[in-house]
FIKOLZA-1660 file (N, C-alpha, C; in steps of 0.1 Angstrom, whole numbers, plus 5000, padded with zeros to 4 digits):
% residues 154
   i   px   py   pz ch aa at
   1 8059 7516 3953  A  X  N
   1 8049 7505 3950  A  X CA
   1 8039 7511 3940  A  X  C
   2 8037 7502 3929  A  X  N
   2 8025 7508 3922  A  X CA
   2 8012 7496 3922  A  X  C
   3 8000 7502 3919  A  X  N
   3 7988 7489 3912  A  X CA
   3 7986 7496 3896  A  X  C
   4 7982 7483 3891  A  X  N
   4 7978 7481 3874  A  X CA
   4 7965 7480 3876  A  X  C
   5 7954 7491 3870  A  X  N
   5 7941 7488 3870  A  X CA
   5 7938 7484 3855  A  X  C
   6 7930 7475 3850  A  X  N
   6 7924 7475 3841  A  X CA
   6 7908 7479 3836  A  X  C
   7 7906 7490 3826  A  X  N
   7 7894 7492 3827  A  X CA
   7 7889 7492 3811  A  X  C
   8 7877 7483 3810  A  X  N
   8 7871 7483 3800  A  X CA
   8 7856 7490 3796  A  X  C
   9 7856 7496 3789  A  X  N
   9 7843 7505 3785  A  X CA
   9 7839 7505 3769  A  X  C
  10 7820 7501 3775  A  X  N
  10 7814 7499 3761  A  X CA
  10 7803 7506 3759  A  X  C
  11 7801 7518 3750  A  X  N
  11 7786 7520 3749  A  X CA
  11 7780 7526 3741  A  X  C
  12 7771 7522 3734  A  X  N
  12 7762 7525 3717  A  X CA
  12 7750 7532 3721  A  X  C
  13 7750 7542 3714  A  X  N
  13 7740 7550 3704  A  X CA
  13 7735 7556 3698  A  X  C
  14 7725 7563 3692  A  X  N
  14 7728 7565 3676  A  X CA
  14 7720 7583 3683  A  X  C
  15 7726 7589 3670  A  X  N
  15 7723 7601 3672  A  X CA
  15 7711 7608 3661  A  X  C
  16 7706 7615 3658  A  X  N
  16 7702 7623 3645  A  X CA
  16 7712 7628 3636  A  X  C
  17 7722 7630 3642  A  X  N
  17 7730 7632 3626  A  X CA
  17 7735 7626 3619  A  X  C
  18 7744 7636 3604  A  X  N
  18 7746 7625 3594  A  X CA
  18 7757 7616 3602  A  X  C
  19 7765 7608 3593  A  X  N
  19 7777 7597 3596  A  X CA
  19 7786 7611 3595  A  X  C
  20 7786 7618 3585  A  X  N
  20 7797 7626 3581  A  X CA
  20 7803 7637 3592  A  X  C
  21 7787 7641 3597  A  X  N
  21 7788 7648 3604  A  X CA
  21 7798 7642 3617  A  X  C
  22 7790 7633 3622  A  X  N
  22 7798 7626 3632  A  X CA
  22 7812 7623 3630  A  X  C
  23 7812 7617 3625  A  X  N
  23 7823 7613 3617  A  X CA
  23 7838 7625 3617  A  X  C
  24 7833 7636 3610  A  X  N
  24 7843 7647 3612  A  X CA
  24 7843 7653 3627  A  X  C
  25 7836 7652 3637  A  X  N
  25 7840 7657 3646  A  X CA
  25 7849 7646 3655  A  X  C
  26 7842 7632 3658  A  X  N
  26 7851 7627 3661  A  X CA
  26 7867 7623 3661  A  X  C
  27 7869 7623 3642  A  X  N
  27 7880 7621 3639  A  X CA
  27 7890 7631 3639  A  X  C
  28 7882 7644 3644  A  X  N
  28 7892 7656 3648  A  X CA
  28 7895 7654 3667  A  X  C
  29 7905 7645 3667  A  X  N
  29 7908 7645 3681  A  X CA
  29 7910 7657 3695  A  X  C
  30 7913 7669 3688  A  X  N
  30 7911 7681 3698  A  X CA
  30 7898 7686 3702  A  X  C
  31 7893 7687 3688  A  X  N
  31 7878 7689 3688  A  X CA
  31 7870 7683 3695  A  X  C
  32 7870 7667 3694  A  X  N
  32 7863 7658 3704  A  X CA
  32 7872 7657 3716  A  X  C
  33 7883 7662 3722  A  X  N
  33 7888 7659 3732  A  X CA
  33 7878 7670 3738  A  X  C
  34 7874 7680 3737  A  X  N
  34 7869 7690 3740  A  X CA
  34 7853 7689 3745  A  X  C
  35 7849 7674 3746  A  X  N
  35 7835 7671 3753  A  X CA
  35 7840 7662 3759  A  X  C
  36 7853 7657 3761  A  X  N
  36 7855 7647 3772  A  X CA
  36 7858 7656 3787  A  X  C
  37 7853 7656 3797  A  X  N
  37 7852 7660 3810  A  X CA
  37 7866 7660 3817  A  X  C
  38 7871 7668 3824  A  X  N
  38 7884 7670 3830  A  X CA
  38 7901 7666 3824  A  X  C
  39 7897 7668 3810  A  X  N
  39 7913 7670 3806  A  X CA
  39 7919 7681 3803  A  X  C
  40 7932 7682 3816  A  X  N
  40 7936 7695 3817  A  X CA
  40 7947 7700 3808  A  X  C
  41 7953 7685 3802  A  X  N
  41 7959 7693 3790  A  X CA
  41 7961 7683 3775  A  X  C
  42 7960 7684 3764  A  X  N
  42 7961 7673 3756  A  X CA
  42 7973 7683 3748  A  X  C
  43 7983 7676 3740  A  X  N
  43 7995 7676 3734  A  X CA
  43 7996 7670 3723  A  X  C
  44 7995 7676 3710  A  X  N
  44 8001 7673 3699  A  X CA
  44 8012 7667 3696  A  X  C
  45 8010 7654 3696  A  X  N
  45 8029 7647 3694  A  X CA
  45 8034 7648 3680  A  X  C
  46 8022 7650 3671  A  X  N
  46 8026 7650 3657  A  X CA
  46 8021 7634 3651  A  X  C
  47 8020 7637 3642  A  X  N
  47 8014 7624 3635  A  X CA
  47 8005 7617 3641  A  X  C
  48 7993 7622 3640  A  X  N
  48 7979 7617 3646  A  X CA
  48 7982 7614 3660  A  X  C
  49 7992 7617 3672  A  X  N
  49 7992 7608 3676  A  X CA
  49 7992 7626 3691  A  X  C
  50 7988 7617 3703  A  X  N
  50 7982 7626 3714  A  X CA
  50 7986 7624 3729  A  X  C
  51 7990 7630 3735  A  X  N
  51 7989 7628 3746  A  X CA
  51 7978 7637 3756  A  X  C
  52 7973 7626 3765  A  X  N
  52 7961 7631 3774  A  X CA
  52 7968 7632 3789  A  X  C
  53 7963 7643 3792  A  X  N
  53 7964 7647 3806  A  X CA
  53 7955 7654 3818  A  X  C
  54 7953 7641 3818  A  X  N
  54 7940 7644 3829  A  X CA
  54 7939 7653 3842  A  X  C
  55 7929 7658 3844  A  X  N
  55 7931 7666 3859  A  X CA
  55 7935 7654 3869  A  X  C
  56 7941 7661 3879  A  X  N
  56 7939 7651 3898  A  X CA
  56 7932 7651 3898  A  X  C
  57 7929 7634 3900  A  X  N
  57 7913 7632 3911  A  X CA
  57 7921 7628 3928  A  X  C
  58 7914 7633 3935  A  X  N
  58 7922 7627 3945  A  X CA
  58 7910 7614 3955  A  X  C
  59 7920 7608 3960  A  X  N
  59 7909 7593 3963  A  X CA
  59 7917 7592 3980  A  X  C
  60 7909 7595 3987  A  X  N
  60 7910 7593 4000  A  X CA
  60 7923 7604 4003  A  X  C
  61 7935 7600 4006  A  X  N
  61 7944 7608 4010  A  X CA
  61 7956 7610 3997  A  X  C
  62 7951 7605 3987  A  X  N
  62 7959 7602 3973  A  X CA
  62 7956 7614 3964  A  X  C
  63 7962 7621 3958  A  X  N
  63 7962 7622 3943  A  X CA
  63 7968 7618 3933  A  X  C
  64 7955 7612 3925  A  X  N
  64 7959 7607 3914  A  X CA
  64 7957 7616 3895  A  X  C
  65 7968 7610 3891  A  X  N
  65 7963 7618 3872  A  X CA
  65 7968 7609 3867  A  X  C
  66 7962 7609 3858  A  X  N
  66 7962 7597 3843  A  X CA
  66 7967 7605 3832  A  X  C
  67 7980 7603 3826  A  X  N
  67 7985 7605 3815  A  X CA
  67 7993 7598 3806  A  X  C
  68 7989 7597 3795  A  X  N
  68 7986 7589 3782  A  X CA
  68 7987 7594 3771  A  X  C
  69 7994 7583 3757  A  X  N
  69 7992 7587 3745  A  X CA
  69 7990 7577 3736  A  X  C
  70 7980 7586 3726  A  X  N
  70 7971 7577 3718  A  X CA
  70 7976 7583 3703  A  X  C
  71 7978 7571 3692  A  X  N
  71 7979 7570 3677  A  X CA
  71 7963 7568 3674  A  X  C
  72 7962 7581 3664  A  X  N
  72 7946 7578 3656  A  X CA
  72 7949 7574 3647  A  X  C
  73 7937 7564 3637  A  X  N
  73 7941 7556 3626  A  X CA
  73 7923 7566 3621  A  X  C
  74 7919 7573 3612  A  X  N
  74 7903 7572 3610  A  X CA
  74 7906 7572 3594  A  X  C
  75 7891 7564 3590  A  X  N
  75 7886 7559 3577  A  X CA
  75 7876 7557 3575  A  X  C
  76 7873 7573 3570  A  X  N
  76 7862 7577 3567  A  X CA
  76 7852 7564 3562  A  X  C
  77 7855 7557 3550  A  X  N
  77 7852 7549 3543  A  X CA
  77 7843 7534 3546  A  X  C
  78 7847 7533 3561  A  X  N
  78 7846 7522 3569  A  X CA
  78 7841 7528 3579  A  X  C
  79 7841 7542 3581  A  X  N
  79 7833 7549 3596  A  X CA
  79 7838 7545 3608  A  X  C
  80 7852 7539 3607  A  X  N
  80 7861 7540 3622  A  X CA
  80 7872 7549 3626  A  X  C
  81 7877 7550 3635  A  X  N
  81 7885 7555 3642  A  X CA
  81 7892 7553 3651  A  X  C
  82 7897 7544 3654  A  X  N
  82 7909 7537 3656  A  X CA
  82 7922 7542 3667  A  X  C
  83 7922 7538 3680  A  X  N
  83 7934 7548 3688  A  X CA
  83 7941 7535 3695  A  X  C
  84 7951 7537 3690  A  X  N
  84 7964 7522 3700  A  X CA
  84 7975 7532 3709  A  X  C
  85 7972 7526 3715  A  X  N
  85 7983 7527 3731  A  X CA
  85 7995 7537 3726  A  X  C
  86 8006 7547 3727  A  X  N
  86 8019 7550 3722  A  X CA
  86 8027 7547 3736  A  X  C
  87 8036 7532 3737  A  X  N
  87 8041 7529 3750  A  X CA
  87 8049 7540 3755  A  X  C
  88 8052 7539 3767  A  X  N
  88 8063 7548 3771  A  X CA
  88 8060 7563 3777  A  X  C
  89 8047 7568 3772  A  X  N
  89 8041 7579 3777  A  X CA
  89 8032 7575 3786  A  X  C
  90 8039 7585 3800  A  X  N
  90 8029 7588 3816  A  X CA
  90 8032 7570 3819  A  X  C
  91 8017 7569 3828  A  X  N
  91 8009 7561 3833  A  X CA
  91 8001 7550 3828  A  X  C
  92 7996 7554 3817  A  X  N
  92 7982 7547 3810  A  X CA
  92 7988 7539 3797  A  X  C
  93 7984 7533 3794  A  X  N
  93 7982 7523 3780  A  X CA
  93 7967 7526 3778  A  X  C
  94 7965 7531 3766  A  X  N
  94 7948 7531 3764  A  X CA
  94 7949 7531 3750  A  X  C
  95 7932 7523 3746  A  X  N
  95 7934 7520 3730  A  X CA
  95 7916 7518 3728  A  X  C
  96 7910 7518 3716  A  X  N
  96 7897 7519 3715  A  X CA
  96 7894 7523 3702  A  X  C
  97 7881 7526 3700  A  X  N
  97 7876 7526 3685  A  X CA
  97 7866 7533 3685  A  X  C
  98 7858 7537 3678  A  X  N
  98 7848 7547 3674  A  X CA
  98 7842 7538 3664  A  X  C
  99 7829 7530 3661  A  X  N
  99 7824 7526 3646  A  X CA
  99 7811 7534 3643  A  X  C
 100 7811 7539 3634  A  X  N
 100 7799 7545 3630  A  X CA
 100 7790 7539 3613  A  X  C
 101 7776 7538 3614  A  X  N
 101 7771 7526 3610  A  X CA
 101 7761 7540 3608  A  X  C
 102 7754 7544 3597  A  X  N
 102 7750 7550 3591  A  X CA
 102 7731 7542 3594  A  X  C
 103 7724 7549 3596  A  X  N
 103 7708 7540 3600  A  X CA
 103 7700 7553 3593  A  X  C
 104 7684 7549 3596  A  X  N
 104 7671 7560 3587  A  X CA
 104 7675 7566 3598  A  X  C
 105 7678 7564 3609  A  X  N
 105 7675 7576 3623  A  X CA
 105 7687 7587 3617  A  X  C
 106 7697 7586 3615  A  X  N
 106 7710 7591 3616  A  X CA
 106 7721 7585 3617  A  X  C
 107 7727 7585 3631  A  X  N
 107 7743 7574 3629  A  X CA
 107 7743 7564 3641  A  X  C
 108 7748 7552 3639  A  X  N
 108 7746 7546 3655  A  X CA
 108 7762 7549 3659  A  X  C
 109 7764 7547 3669  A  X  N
 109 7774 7552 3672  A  X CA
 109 7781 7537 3684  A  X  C
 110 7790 7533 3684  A  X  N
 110 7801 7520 3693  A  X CA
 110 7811 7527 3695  A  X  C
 111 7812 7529 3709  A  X  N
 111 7825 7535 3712  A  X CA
 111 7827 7520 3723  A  X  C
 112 7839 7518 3722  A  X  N
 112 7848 7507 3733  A  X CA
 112 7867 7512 3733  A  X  C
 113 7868 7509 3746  A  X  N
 113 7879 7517 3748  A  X CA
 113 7883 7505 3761  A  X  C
 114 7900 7506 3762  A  X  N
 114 7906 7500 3770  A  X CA
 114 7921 7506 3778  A  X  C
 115 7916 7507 3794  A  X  N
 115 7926 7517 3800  A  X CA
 115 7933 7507 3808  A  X  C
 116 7945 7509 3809  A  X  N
 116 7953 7502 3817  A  X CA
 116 7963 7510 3822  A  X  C
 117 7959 7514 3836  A  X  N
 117 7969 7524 3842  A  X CA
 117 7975 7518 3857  A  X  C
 118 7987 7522 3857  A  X  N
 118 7993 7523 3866  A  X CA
 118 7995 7533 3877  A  X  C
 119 7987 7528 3887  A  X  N
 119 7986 7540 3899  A  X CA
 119 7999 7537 3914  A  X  C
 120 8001 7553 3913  A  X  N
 120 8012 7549 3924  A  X CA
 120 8007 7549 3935  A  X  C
 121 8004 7537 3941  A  X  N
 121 7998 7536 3951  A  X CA
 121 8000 7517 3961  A  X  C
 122 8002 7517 3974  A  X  N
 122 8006 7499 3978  A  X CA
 122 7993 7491 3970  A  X  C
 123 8000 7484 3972  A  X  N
 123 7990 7473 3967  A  X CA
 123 7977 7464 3978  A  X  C
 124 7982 7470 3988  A  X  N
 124 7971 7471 3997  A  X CA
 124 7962 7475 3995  A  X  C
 125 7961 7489 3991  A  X  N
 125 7949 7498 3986  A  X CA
 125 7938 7490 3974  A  X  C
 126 7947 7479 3965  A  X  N
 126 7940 7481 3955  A  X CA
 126 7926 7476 3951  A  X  C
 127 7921 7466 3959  A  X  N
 127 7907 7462 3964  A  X CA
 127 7900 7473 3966  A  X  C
 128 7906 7489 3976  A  X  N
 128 7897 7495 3979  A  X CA
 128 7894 7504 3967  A  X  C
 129 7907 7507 3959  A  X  N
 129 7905 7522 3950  A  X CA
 129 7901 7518 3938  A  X  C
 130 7906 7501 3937  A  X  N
 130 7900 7497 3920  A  X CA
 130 7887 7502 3918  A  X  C
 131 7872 7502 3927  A  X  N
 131 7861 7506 3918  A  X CA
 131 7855 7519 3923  A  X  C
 132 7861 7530 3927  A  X  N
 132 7862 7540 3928  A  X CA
 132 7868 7550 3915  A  X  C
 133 7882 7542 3911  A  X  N
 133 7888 7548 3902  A  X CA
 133 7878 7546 3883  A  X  C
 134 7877 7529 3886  A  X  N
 134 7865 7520 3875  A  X CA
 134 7856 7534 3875  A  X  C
 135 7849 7540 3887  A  X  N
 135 7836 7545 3888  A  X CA
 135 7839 7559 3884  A  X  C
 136 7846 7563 3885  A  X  N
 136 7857 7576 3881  A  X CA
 136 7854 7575 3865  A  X  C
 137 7865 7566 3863  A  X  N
 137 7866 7565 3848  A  X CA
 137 7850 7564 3839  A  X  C
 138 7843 7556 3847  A  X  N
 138 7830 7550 3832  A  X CA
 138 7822 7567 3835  A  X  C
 139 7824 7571 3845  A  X  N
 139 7813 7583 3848  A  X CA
 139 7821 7597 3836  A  X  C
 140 7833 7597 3839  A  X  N
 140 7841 7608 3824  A  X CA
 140 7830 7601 3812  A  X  C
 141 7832 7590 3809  A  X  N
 141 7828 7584 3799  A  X CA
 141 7818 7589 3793  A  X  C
 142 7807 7582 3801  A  X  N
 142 7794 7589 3805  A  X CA
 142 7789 7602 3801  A  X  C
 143 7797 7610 3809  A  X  N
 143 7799 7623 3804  A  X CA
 143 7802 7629 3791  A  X  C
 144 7808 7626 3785  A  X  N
 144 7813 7621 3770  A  X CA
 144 7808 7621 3766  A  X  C
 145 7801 7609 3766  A  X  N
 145 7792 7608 3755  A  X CA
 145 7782 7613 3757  A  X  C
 146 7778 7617 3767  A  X  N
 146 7758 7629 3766  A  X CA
 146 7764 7645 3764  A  X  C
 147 7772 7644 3760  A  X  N
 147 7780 7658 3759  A  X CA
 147 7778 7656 3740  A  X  C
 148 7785 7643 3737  A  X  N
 148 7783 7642 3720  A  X CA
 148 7768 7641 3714  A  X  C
 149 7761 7638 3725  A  X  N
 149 7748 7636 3723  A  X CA
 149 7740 7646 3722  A  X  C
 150 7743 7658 3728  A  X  N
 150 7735 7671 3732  A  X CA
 150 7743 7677 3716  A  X  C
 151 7753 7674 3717  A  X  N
 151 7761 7684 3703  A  X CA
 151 7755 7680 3687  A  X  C
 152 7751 7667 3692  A  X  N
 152 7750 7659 3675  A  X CA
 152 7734 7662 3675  A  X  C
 153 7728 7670 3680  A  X  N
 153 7710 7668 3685  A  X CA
 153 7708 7686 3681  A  X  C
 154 7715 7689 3679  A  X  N
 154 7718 7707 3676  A  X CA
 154 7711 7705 3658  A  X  C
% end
């Protein structure tokens, strides 16, 4: 038996640095994988494209890991960065965007992302683990980004 969670995450703001700056580190996916919190392994598939492999979290008497692959699309020109789902890898479907908008402060920064995983687990559970796992997920996030924030503030 599995559950399908769905998780959506949105959150803006702007840094002191240039767009460029930003810009190049985001759009280097190892690089920025590298301030996201507990990924134990990420994999080069070749052609912009990644697979993420999260540490176990474990939830009550469960362990769970989230693994996933993402196609990057970035443009410069337009200040996005762009990652759609690659089906068929792990657990997860995940896809999301990066927009960067150039201001007097520095860069503002929209990041929105959408996880849709599959956990092996009854479906009894899924009332209980959905906002544990939700609270899991937005808190990595979180993390993330005051990690890009402390880096872009250097």
């Amino acid at each position: 038996m599995a559950i399908t969670l769905t998780i959506e995450v949105h959150r803006e703001f702007t840094v002191s640095a240039s767009i460029g700056t930003v810009f190049d580190l985001l759009s280097d996916v190892p690089r920025s994988a590298g301030f996201f919190p507990k990924v134990d392994q990420l994999i080069d598939l070749d052609n912009d494209s990644f697979q993420w492999e999260m540490e176990k979290i474990s939830v009550g008497k469960h362990s769970l890991q989230s693994i996933y692959a993402c196609h990057y699309d970035s443009n410069k020109a337009t200040g996005s960065i762009v990652w759609k789902a690659v089906k068929g890898v792990g657990n997860g479907l995940v896809s999301g965007s990066w927009q960067l908008t150039e201001t007097a402060e520095g860069t503002h920064i929209v990041f929105a992302t959408e996880a849709r995983m599959t956990l092996p687990l009854p479906s009894l559970l899924k009332l209980a683990i959905s906002p544990v796992v939700k609270h899991e997920f937005n808190g990595l996030v979180d993390t993330y980004t005051q990690n890009l924030k402390t880096e872009f503030s250097r």
